[in-house]
N, C-alpha and C positions, 0 to 999 in steps of 0.2 A: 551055261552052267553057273548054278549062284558059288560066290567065294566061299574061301572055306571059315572066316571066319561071322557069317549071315546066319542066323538062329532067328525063326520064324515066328510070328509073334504068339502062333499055337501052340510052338514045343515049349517057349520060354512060362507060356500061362501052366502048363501042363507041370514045368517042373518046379514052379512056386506054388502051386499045389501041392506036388508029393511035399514039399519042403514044408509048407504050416502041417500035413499031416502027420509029420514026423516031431514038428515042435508046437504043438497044438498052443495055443494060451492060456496062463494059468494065474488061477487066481483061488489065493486063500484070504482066509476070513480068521482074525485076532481078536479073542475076547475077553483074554488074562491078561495082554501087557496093559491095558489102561480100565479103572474102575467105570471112567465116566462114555467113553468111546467103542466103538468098533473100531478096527483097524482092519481096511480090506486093501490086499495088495495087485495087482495086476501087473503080468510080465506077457508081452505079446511081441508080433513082430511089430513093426514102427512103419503106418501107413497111414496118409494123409488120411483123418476124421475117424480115426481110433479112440483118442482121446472125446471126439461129442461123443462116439458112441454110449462111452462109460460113464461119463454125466450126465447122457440123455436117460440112460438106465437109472440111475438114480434119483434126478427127479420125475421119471414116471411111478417109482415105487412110492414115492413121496419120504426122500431119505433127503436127510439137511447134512453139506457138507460138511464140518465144523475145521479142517484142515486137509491142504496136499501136498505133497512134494511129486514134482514130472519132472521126469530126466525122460530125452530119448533121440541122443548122439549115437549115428549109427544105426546099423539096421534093426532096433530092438528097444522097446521102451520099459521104463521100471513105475509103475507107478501108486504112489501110498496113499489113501483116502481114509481121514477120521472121520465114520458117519455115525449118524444117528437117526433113530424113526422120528417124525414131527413132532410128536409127544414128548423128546426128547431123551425116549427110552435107547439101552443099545439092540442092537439087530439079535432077535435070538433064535433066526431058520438059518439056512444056506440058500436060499433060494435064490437069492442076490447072485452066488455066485456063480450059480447055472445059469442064471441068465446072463451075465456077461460072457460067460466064456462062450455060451451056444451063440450069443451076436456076435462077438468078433471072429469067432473060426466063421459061421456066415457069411457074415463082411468081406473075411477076407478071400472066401472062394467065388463071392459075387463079382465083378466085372467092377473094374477100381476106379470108381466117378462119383465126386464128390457128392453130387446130385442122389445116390444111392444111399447115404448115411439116415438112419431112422426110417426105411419104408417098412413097411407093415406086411404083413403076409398076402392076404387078399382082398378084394375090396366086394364089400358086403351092403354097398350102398353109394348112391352119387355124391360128388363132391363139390361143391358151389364155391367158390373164390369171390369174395367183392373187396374193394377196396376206393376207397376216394372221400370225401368232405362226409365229416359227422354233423347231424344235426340230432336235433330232440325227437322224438319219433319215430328215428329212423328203423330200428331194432323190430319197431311194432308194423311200421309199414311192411318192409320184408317178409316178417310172419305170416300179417295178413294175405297176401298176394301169392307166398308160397299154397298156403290153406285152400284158398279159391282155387287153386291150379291143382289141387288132390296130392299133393306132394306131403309124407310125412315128415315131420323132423325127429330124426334119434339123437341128432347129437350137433352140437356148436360152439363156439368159441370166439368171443369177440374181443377185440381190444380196440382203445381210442387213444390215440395222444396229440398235442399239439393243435385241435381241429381235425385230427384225419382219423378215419377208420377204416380198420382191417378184419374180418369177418369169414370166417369160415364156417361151413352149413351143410351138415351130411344127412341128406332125404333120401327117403324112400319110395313107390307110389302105392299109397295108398290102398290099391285095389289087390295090389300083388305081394306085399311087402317086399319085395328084389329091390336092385336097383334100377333104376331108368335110363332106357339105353335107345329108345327110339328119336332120330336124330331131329325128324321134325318139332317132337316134342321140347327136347332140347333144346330146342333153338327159337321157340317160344318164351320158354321160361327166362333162356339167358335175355330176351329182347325186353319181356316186360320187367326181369328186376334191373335192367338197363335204365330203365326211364325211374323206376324208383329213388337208387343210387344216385343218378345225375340230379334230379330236380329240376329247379329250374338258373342254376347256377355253376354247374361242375360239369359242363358237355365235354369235355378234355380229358381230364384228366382221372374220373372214373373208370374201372374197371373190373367186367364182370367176367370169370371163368369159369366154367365147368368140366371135371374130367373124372373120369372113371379112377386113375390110379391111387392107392391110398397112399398116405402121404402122413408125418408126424405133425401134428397141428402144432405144438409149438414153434418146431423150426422152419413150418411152411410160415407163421405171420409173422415172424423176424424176416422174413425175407418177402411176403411183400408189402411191409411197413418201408424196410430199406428200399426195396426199388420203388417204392410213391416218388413222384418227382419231387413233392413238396417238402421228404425227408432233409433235402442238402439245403432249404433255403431258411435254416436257422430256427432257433424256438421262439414263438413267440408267448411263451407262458415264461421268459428270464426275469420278469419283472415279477413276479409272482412270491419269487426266492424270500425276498428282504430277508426278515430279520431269521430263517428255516435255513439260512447258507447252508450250514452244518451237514442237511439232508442231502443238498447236492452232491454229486459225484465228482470226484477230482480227479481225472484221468492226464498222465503226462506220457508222451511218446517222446524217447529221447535214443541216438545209435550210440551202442558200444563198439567205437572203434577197432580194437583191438582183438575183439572176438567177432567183427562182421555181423552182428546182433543186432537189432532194434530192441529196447526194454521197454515194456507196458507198465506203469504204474497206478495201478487203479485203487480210490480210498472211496468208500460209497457207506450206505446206508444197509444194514444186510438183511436179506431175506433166503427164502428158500431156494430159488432157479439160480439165484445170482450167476453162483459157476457156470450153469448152464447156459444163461442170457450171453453170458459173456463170451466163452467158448465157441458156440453156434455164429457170433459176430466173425469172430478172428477167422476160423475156418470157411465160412460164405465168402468172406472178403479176399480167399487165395492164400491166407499167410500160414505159415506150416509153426506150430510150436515144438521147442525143443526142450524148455524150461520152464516151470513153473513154481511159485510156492504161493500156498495161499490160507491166509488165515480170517476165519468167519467163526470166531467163538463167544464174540462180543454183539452190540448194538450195532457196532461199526466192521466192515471187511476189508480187508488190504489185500491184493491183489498185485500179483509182480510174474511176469511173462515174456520171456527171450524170444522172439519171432524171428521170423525172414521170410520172403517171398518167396513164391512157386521153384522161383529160379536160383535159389540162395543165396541170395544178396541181402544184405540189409535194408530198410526204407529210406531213399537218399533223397527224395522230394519233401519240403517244410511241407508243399501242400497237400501232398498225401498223408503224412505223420498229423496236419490239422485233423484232416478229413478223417485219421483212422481215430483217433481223439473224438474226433465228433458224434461217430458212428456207436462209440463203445458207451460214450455217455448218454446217449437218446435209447441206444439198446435198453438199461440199465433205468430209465426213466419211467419208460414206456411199459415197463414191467408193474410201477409203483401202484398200486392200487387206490383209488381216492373215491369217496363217498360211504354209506352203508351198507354192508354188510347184509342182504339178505340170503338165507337159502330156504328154496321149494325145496318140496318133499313129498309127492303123493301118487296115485293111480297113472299112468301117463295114457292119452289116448290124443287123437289128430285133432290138432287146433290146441292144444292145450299151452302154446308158446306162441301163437299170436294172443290168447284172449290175456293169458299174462302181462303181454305188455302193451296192450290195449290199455289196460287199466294202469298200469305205470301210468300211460302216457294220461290219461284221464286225470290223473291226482298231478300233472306239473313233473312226475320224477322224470330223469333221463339216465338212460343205464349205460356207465363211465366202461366198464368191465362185463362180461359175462363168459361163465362155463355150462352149459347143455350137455347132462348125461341121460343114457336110460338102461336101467341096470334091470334087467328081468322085465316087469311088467312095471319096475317103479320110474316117476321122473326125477331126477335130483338136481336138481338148477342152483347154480349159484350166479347171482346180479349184487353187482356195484350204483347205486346209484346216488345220486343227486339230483337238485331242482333245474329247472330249464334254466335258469342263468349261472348254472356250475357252482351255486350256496349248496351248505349244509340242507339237509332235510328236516325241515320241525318237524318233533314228536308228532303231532295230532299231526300230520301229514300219512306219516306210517302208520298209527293204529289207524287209520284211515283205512287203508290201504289191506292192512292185515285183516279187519272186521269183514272186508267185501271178499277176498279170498279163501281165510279162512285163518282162526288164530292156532288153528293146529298143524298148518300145513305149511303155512309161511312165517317164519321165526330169522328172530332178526339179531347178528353176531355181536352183541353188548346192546347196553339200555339204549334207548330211541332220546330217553330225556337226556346223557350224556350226549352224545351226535348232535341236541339241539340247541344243548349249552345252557337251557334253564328251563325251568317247569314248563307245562304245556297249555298255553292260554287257551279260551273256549274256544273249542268247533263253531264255524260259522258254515251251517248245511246248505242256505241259501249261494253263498259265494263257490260253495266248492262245488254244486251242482251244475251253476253254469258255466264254468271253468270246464267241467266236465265235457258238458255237452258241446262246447267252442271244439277241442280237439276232438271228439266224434264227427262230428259234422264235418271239420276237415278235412278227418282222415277217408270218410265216407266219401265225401266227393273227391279225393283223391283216386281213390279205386274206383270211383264211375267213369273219372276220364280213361284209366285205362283199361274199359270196356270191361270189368270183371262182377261188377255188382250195380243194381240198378239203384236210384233214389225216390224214397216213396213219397209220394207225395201228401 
């Protein structure tokens, strides 16, 4: 006979149920007390990745924090957000606020693992993971190879920092528009962008996955940029900094004594995910927050964060406090966008994201960044790029580039002559043709080795 004080771990889920049903989470929305802000406030119960939750939401709306205060001692958190839409207008639906409240009551009836914060409903397409050594090309190889294999792409997300890239790739097949679920097939695909990813230099440390379940692209490549091996073995882009210090990030981990705290000190460069970038670190990494305050209404963001681990204890290793320091500033980096600014915009149909960056790859660019959407019937692609040695892009590089795609479809985020730094000297059609045709050819016998297209002779 169990004792009497043994409560099953079904009756206990069953009665923290009734108990969020009775105190659901609430959240209102303030658009009197401040001219320039929204003021959205959020009261729920206090459960490990509450907090990404509400950040994650925010910048999927594409809403710029401008201020927070998080308090959440106890079973129960308070928490204040000054947003704004990216245009820097303030919020003027509620829609914000049904969507938080409809994820966190979610959240909290789903099964309490950290691994559950940001999944999506259902998965409406396969999901490809790679991650390992960046090189020039690589964006266009993968394409190509997906293309051959009749696989669509609706949608992607790439990021590169340091040399490494991380790359997520949600296809379709082609003939059915589903997703692909045949495992032979599967197991194809993952083999040959296997050989793509490695090359002939990365047999180790590449890694290619595929799975069915959907998954939030931003917090899936914060986590596997963090788990690269090569993430813990320092930047080597530090020399880069000189005289741009300013841009860096200055993270300090130091323990508050007296409260059992660890305190985050974060002064960066601010952009939109920031909070998000950040948040998604601390919580992947196990650390629960209880405090925060954060101010992002300038050029610069300051950042300040009371943690403790799983176990509530403060961080009492130097070399974990380095490592969480390390973690939060390469997070925070790796966000930083660098090169031009392009975005597609047109018809979307199969192959339309290898021949894209085909021709990247044809004109020297390398694509630093990219976002893959497909919204109805449209494509809307946004690339970062720069030249194969990680320069600026001269002007007559992109109208290059624009003229072969199309100058209505591919439009570029400020002038190309700012980006090149000075007027734009003559086109030379003879150099940039065989330039051209060097990466075709490569790329071409690339894919002949791996059985998928023949070379004509």
């Amino acid at each position: 006979m169990l004792g009497c004080g043994y409560i099953s771990r079904e009756v206990a889920d069953e009665y923290e149920k009734l108990v969020i049903r009775m105190n659901p989470p609430r959240v209102t929305m303030d658009n009197t007390s401040s001219s320039e802000v929204t003021v959205v406030q959020v009261d729920s119960a206090n459960r490990q990745g509450s907090l990404l939750e509400v950040v994650q939401i925010f910048s999927d709306m594409k809403l710029n924090i401008k201020k927070a205060y998080i308090t959440s001692d106890g079973r129960w958190f308070m928490d204040v957000f000054h947003v704004v839409h990216k245009d820097g207008n303030k919020l003027s639906d509620i829609e914000v606020v049904a969507k938080i409240e409809e994820s966190l009551e979610a959240r909290a009836l789903r099964h309490r693992s950290i691994s559950s914060v940001g999944i999506q409903a259902a998965a409406k397409h396969t999901t490809i993971e790679l991650a390992g050594r960046d090189r020039a090309g690589l964006l266009s190889d993968i394409s190509a190879v997906l293309t051959d294999l009749k696989c669509n792409v609706v949608a992607s997300e790439a990021w590169t920092h340091n040399s490494r890239m991380a790359l997520l790739i949600y296809v379709t097949d082609v003939a059915t528009g589903k997703p692909i679920d045949d495992l032979k097939r599967l197991s194809e695909i993952k083999h040959l962008l296997g050989y793509v990813l490695k090359g002939n230099t990365d047999k180790e440390i590449a890694r290619t996955e595929i799975c069915m379940e959907p998954t939030h692209s931003g917090r899936r490549l914060h986590q596997m940029m963090f788990a690269d091996q090569q993430y813990h073995e320092g930047d080597t882009d530090q020399g880069k900094e000189g005289a741009g210090d300013e841009n860096r990030p200055l993270v300090t981990v130091e323990n508050w004594e007296q409260k059992e705290y660890t305190v985050i000190n974060i002064r960066s460069k601010n952009h939109p995910n920031l909070v998000f970038d950040t948040v998604c670190i601390i919580t992947d990494m196990q650390y629960v927050i209880f405090h925060a305050t954060i101010n992002a209404e300038g050029p610069q963001a300051y950042q300040e964060y009371y943690i403790t681990k799983s176990d509530g204890c403060a961080v009492n290793s130097e070399g974990e406090r380095k490592l969480l320091a390390h973690c939060l500033e390469t997070a925070i980096k790796r966000r930083t966008t660098e090169g031009i600014r392009l975005e597609l915009c047109c018809q979307d149909r199969v192959g339309l994201l290898s021949d894209i960056t085909r021709i990247f790859r044809e004109y020297g660019l390398s694509v630093t960044q990219a976002e893959v959407t497909t919204i109805g019937s449209q494509a809307v692609n946004t690339f970062y790029v720069m030249d194969a040695s990680g320069n600026p892009v001269q002007c007559h590089t992109i109208d290059a580039v624009r003229s072969q795609i199309g100058q209505t479809i591919l439009h570029v985020n400020g002038t190309a002559t700012a980006a090149a730094g000075r007027s734009c000297p003559p086109k030379h059609n003879g150099r940039r043709l065989a330039l051209g045709d060097l990466f075709r050819f490569s790329s071409q016998k690339f894919l002949h080795n791996l059985g998928l297209i023949k070379l004509q002779s």
